[in-house]
C-alpha positions in Angstrom: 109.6 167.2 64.2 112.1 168.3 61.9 113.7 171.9 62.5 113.4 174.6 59.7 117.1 174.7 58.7 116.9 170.4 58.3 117.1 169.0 55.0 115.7 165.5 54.0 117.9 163.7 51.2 116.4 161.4 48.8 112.7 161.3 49.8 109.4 162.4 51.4 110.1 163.9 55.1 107.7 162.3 58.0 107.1 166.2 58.9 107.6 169.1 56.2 108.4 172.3 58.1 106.8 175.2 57.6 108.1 177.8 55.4 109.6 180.8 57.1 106.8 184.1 56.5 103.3 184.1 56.4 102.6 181.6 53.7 99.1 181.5 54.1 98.5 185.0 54.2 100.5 185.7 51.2 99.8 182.5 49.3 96.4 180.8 50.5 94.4 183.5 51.5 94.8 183.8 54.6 93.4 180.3 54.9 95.7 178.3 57.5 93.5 175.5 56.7 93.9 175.4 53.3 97.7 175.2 54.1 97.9 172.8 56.1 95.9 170.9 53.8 98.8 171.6 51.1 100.8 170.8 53.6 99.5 167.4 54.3 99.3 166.4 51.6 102.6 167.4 50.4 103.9 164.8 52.6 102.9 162.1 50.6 104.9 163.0 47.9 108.2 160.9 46.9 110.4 163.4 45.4 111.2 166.7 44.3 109.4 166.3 41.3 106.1 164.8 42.6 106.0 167.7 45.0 106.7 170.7 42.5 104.8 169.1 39.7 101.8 168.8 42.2 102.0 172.7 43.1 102.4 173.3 39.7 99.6 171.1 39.0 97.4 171.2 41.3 97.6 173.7 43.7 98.6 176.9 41.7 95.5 176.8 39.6 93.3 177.1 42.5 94.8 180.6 44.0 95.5 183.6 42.0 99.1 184.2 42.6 99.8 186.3 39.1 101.4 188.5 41.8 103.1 186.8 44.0 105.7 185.1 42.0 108.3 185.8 44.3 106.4 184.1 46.9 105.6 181.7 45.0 109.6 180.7 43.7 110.4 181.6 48.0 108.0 178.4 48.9 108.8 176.1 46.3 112.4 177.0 46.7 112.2 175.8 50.6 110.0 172.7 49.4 112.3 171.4 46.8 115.2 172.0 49.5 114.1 169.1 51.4 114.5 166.8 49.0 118.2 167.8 48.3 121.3 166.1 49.9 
């Protein structure tokens, strides 16, 4: 398993690590299911891109996070990381 501070370069880690903070509690509800879920199926995607744009797309409209935009930038900032060299 890949440690927190680990980046992967140029495509999809075998493991995303979780996000320091209580993500779910901030961001899904308090559902740890539901973020592991994301999760999951986060690490199927490619790239940067693919993994933002399915956030974006698929998992923000779902939750209400109108407030939690700092949250919000805080875990796709440490998504997008591992897909930096």
């Amino acid at each position: 398993m890949l440690a927190d501070h680990q980046r992967v370069a140029g495509g999809n880690p075998s493991v995303i690590p979780t996000p320091a903070g209580p993500v779910p509690e901030k961001l899904f509800e308090g559902s740890n299911a539901d973020f592991q879920r994301i999760m999951s199926m986060l690490n199927s995607k490619e790239n940067k891109a693919e993994a933002i744009a399915f956030i974006e797309q698929q998992v923000r409209p779902d939750y209400d996070w109108s407030d939690k935009e700092g949250d919000v930038a805080a875990f796709i900032a440490h998504i997008s990381q591992l897909y930096e060299a």
